[in-house]
Every structure is written in C-alpha cells, then in structure tokens.
RODO-2510 file (C-alpha; in nm, 4 decimals, decimal comma):
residues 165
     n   res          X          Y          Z
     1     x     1,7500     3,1350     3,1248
     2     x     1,9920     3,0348     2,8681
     3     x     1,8342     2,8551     2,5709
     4     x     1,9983     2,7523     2,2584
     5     x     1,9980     2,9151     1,9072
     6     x     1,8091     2,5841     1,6999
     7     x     1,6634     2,5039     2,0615
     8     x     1,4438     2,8532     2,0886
     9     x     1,4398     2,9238     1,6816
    10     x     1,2475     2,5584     1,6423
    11     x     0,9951     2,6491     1,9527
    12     x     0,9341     3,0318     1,8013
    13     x     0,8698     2,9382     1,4314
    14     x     0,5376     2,9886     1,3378
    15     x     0,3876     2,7145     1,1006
    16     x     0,4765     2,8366     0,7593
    17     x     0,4106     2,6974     0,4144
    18     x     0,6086     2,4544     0,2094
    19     x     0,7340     2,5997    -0,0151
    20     x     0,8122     2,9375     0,1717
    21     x     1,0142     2,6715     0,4304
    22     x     1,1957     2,4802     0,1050
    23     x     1,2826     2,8792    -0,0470
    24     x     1,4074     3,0398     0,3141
    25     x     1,6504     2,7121     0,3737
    26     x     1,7251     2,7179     0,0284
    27     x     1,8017     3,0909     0,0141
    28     x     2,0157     3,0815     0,3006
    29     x     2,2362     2,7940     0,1872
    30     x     2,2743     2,9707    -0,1289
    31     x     2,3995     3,2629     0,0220
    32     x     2,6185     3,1171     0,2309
    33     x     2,7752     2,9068    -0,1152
    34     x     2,7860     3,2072    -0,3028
    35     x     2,9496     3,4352    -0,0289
    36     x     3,2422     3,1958    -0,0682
    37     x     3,5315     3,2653    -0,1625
    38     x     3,5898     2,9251    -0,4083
    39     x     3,2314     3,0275    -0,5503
    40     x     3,3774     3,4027    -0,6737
    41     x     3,7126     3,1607    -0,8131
    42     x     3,4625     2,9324    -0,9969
    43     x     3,2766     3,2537    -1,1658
    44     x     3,6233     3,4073    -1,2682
    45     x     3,6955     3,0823    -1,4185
    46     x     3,3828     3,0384    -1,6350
    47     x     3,4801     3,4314    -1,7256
    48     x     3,8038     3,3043    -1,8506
    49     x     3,6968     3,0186    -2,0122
    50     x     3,4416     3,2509    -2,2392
    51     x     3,7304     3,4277    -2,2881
    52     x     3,9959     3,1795    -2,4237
    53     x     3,6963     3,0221    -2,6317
    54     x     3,6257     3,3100    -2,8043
    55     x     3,8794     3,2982    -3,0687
    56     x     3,7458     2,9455    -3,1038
    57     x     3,4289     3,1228    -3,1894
    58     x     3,5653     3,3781    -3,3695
    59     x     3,3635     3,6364    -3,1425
    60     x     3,0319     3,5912    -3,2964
    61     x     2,7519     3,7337    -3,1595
    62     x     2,6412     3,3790    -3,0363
    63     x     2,9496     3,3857    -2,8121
    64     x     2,8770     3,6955    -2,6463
    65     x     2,5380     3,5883    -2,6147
    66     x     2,6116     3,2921    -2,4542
    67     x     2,8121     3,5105    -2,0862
    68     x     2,5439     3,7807    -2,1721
    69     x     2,2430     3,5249    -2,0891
    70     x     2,4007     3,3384    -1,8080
    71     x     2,4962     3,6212    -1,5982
    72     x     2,1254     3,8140    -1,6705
    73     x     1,9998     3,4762    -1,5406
    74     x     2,2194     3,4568    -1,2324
    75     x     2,1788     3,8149    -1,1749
    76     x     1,8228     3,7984    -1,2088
    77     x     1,7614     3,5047    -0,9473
    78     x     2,0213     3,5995    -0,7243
    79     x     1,8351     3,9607    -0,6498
    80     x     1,5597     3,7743    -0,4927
    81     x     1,7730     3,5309    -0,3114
    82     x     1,9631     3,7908    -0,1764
    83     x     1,6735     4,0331    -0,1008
    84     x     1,4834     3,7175     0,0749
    85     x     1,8326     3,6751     0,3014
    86     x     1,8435     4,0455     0,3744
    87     x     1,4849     4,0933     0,4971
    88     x     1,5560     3,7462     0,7194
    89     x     1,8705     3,9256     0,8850
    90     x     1,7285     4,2484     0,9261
    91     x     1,4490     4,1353     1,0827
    92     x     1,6486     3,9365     1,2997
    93     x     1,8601     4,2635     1,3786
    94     x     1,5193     4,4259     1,4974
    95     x     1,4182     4,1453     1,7015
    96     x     1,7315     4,1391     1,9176
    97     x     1,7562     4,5600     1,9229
    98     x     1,3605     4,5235     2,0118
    99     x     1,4443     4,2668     2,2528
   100     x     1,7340     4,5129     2,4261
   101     x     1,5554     4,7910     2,4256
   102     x     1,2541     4,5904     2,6214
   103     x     1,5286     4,4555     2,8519
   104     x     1,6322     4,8012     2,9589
   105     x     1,5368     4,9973     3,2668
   106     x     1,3693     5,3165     3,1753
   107     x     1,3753     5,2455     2,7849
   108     x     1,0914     5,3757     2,5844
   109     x     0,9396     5,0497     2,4701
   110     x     0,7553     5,2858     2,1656
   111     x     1,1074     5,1976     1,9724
   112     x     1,1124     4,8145     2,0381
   113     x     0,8638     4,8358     1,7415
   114     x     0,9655     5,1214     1,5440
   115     x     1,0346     4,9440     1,2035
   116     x     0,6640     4,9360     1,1685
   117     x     0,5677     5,2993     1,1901
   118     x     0,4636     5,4807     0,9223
   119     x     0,7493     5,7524     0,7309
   120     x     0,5654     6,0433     0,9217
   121     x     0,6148     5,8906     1,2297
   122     x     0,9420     5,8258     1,1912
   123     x     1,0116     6,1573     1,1195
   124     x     0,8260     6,2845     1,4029
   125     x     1,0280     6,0595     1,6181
   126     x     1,3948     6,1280     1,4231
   127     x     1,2582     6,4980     1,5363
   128     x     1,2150     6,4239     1,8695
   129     x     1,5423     6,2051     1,9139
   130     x     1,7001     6,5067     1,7590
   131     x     1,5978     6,7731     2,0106
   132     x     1,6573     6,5195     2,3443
   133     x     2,0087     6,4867     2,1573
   134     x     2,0465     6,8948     2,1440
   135     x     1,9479     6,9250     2,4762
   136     x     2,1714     6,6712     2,6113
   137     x     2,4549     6,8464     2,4610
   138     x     2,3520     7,1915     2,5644
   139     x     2,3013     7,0511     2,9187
   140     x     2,6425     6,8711     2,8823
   141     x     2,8475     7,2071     2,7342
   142     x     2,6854     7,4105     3,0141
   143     x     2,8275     7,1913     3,3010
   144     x     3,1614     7,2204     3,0939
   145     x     3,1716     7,5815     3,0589
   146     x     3,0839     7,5653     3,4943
   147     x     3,3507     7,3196     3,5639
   148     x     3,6121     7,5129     3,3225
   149     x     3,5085     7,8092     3,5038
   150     x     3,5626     7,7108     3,8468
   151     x     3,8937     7,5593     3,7626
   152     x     4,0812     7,8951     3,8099
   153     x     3,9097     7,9870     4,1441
   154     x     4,0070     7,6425     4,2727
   155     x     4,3710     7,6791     4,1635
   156     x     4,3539     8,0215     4,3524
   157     x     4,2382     7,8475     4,6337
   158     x     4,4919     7,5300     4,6432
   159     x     4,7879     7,8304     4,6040
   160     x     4,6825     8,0375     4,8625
   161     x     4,6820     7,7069     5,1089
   162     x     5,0221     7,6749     4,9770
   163     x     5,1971     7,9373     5,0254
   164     x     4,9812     7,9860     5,3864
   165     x     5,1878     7,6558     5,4691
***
C-alpha cells in the first residue's frame, strides 16, 4: 500500500502542544534557510561590512563588541535549533531502519528498537554482533581455504581427461 509522505505523516502525528508544533515547523524552516547557500553569502557580508566600518569606528572596543554579541546570539539559538532538527531526523532514520528490519524475513526484531536500550545493553549486543561477525568470517575463510584447496586436485583431474583424449 503506497501512501504519501504529508498523507501518512498527518494520520501518524500524535496531538502535540502549541508551541512544541509552532518550534518543530519553525526549526525546520530555519534550517532549511540557513543551510542555504545565499544565507552563508549574507553572513560573509555582514562580516565584511564590520570590517570596512571599523576604521569608521576606529576599532573601539564597542565595534568589536558589536560582531562579538551578534554571533554569541546566533550561535547560541542556533545550537538548539539545530539540535531540535537533528533529534527529528535521527529519529526519523530509526523509524525507517526499525521499520526494515521488521519488514525482513528472519530479522531479529530486538534491534527494530535498539536506540532505547540502556549503554550496557548495547554493549552486550555490540558483543554479540561482534562474535556472529567473527564467526561468519571464520566460517567464510574455512570454505576458502577448502575451495583453494581443491582447486589443484581438480586441475589434475581436467589434465588427465585431457591428455586421455
């Protein structure tokens, strides 16, 4: 069943607050402005303005005060705007991996939720991800070193049909 992005995204949403509503849409158009590439051209101009003016100003401390306050202020906000868009996409990264790993025959649905186990449990199950991995390669370096083995017995073979014929 195919169902659109806004389609499925607007039956899904849980009721949320107001204000946690205005701040996600807000947060996510602001990202997408700032990630621009006329937005990064607009804060290289307001860098060279400060500087051409500050001969104007004849460097005073007020001048340097003046870029020093406005980028702690932009830098300040923009941490939490960016922080709120990260959590939003990697939550949305889990979902669909979640949603995959559901979808798949003979998955282990214990990792469709394995953002929310605890550090030790994670590391029990890095651990155990670890030693399937080893084994896998041990299993797949055996049947290597078999196959490489048997090579020269078939090649024995194929030349004694040879020169039989």
């Amino acid at each position: 069943m195919t169902v659109t992005t806004s389609h499925r995204a607007s039956r899904v949403r849980p009721n949320r607050s107001t204000l946690a509503a205005y701040f996600s849409k807000f947060a996510q158009k602001t990202a997408l402005l700032t990630g621009h590439p006329a937005t990064f051209l607009l804060a290289v101009g307001v860098v060279v303005v400060w500087v051409i003016t500050g001969p104007m100003f004849n460097y005073s401390d007020t001048w340097q005060l003046v870029i020093n306050t406005g980028t702690t202020i932009v830098t300040f906000l923009m941490v939490f705007l960016i922080q709120n868009t990260q959590n939003r996409d990697t939550l949305a990264v889990q979902l669909k991996l979640s949603e995959l790993v559901l979808a798949m025959k003979g998955a282990q649905n214990k990792f469709a939720a394995i953002e929310d186990l605890s550090d030790e449990e994670l590391a029990e199950l890095h651990e155990e991800c670890r030693a399937r991995a080893d084994m896998t390669l041990r299993h797949l370096n055996s049947r290597r070193e078999s196959e490489t083995s048997k090579a020269p017995a078939q090649r024995a073979k194929t030349q004694r049909r040879t020169a039989k014929a």
